[in-house]
N, C-alpha and C positions, 0 to 999 in steps of 0.2 A: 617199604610198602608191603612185600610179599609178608614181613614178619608181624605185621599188624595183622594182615588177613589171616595169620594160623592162629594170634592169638587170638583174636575174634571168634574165630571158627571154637576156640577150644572153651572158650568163655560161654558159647553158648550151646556148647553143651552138657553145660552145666543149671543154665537158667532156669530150667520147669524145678529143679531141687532147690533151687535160691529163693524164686519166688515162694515156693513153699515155705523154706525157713522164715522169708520175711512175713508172709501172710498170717502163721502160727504167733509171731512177736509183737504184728501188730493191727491185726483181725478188718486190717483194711486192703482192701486190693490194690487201691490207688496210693495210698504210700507203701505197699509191698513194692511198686512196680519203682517209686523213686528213688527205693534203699536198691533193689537190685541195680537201677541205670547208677547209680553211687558207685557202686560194687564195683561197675566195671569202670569205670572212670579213675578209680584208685588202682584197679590194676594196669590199667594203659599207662600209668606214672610211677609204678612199683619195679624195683631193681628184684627179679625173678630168682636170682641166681643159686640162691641156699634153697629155691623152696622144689620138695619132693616131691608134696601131694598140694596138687595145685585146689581137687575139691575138697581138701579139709582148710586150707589158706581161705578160699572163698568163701566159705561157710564162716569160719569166724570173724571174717569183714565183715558179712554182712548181718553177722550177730552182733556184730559194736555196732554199726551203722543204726541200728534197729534201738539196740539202748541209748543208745544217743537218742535217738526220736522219742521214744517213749520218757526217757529225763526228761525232756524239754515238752513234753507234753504236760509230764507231772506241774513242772516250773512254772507254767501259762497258766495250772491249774484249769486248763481245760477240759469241759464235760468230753467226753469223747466219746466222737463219730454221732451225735445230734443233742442239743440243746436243752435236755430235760434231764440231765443225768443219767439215765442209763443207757448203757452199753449196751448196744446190738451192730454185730461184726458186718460186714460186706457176707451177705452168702454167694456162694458158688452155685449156681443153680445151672442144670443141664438136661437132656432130654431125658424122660424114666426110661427107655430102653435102648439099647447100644451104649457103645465108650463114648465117652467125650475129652479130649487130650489134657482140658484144665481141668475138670472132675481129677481125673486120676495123678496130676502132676502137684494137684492141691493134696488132695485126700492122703495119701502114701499111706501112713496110715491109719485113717477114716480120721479125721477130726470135725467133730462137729459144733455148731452153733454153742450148744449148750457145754461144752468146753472150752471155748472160747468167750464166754461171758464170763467162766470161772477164773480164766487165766489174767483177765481183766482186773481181778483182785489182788492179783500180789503185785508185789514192788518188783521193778523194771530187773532187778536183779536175781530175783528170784524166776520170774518169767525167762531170762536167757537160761541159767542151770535148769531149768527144766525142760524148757523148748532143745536145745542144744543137745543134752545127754539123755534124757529120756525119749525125744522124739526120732532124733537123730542120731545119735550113739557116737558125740563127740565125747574125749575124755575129757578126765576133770581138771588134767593137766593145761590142755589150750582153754578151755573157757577161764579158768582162773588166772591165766595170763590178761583174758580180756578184761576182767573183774578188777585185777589187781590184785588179786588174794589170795594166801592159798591153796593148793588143792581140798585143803578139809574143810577148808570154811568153804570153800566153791560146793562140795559134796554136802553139806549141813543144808546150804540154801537150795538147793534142789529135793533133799529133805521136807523143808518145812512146805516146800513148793506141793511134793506128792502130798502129804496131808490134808493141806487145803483139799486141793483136787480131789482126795477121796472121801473129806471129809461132808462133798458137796451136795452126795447123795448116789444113790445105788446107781451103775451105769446103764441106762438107756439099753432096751432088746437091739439085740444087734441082728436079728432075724430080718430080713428085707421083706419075707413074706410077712410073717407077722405084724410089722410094721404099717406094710401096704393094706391089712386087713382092718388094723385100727383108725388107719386114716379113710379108709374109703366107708367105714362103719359111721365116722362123724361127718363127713358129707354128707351119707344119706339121712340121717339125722336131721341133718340141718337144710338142705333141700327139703325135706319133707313135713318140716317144721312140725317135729316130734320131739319137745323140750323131754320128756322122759326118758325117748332112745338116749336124748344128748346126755343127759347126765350119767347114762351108762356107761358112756366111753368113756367117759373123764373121770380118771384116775383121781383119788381125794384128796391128794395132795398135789394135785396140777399146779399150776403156774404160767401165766400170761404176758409175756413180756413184751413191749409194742416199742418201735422207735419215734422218731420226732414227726414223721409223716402220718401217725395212726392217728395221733392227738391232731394236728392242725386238718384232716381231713374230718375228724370228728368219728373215726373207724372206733376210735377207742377214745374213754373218759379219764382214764389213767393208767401211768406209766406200768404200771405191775399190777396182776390181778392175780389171788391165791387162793386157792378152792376150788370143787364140781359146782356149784351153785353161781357162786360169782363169775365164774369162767363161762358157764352154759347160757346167763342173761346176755354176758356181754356177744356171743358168737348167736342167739337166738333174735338179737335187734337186727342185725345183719345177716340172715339168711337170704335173702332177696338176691345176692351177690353169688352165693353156693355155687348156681348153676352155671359160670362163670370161672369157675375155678377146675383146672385142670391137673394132675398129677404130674409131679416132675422130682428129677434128683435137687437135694437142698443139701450141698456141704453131705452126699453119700448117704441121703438116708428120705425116707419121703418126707415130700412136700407138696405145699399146690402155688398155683401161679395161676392170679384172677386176672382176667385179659377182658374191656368193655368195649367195644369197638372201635378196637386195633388200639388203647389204651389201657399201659398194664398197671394196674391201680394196688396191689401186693404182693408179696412172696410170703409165702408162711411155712418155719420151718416148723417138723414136727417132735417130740421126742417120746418113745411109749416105752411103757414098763406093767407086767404083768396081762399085759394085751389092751392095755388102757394107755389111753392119751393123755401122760402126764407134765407136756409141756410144750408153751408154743410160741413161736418167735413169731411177731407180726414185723413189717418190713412194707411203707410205705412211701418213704420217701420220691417223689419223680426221680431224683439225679442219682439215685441208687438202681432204680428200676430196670432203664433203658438196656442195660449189660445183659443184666440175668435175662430178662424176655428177649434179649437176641440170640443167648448161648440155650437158652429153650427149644428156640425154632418157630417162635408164635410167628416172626415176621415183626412185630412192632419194635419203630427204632425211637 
């Protein structure tokens, strides 16, 4: 019993790095949380005895664990994470001011919405050599263990992995102030129902991406919207909502969180570039909800 409880104890201090690995692999919280309880489940019946580094051992547990998932997501041919086809992650959503332990156990370092729609793209093998070696600085020696491949062919796929990824578009200000300027520039905009301010903030090449909760509430008419124009009607029907909306962290970077009487009806992450608001995750769903507006502090559960 005592040697379960150390390795328990040692298992979990490792967890907030696990769940990140798993949450980067598979842009959900709630299957992050059932590849990490995986994790440890394989270690509780793992013979210990060769291994040295117990946190690179569990890291690429729980990096197979995760391409397993993700195969057998492929295999179902499942839309993933809502019903319309596209892809919008679990955000991380926390209070704008002070730490928050899963903020920062997520984030390591900063990953956001709109990279994690990217990572969505490649094939589950490409996603581990990149998640693994680039985010985490596994070599290319254990992941291509996990692959089955060599180290160059493990290094090639992480290759074509950074490409995508760069190829996806200029990265997002990483300014917080900046950031919080563009965003509080399109609220008031849109509070004030000033379609002209709004088009000002919105960067020409924007992009609107909404999950399965934005269409069946009617927030949004379709799945993806691209343009200042298209993007400002669709956020200009819906200003009524604005004053509603409060500022908060999204996956490290601003966002708002619409709260209606004590019912939290969105998250929206943001992404700005040039000082302009060039991209925006809507996030509707109830059963996604209830988490981020508790890790907020609105009080709604």
């Amino acid at each position: 019993m005592a040697d379960d409880e150390v390795l328990a104890g040692r298992f979990e201090e490792h967890r907030g790095h696990l769940r990140a690995v798993a949450y980067r692999m598979l842009g959900s919280l709630g299957e992050a949380d059932d590849a990490v309880q995986e994790t440890w489940l394989r270690l509780s019946r793992a013979d210990l005895t060769d291994v040295r580094n117990l946190g690179g051992w569990l890291t690429t547990v729980t990096g197979r664990i995760c391409l397993d998932m993700l195969r057998a997501r492929r295999t179902r041919r499942e839309e993933p994470m809502d019903g319309y086809g596209t892809f919008l992650p679990d955000p991380v959503v926390g209070p704008l001011d002070g730490a928050d332990p899963e903020q920062e156990a997520l984030r390591a370092d900063s990953v956001g919405l709109a990279l994690l729609v990217v990572l969505d793209t490649l094939r589950p093998a490409e996603r581990l050599a990149f998640v693994l070696h680039d985010m985490f600085g596994v070599p290319f020696d254990d992941i291509a263990a996990v692959l089955d491949r060599s180290p160059a062919a493990t290094r090639q796929l992480a290759g074509r992995a950074r490409r995508r990824v760069r190829d996806a578009g200029p990265a997002p200000q990483p300014d917080p102030a900046r950031q919080r300027e563009a965003v509080e520039a399109f609220l008031a905009a849109s509070r004030g129902g000033d379609f002209e301010a709004l088009l000002a903030v919105l960067h020409p090449e924007v992009v609107l991406r909404v999950d399965a909760g934005a269409l069946a509430t009617g927030t949004a008419a379709s799945r993806v919207l691209k343009g200042r124009r298209p993007v400002a009607e669709q956020a200009f029907l819906y200003r009524s909502l604005s004053p509603h909306a409060r500022l908060v962290r999204v996956n490290g970077g601003i966002g708002t969180l619409t709260v209606v009487d004590g019912r939290p009806l969105s998250v929206v992450g943001f992404t700005v570039r040039d000082g302009m608001v060039d991209g925006m995750y809507i996030l509707s769903d109830p059963e996604r909800l209830a988490g981020p507006a508790e890790a907020a502090g609105t009080g709604a559960a």
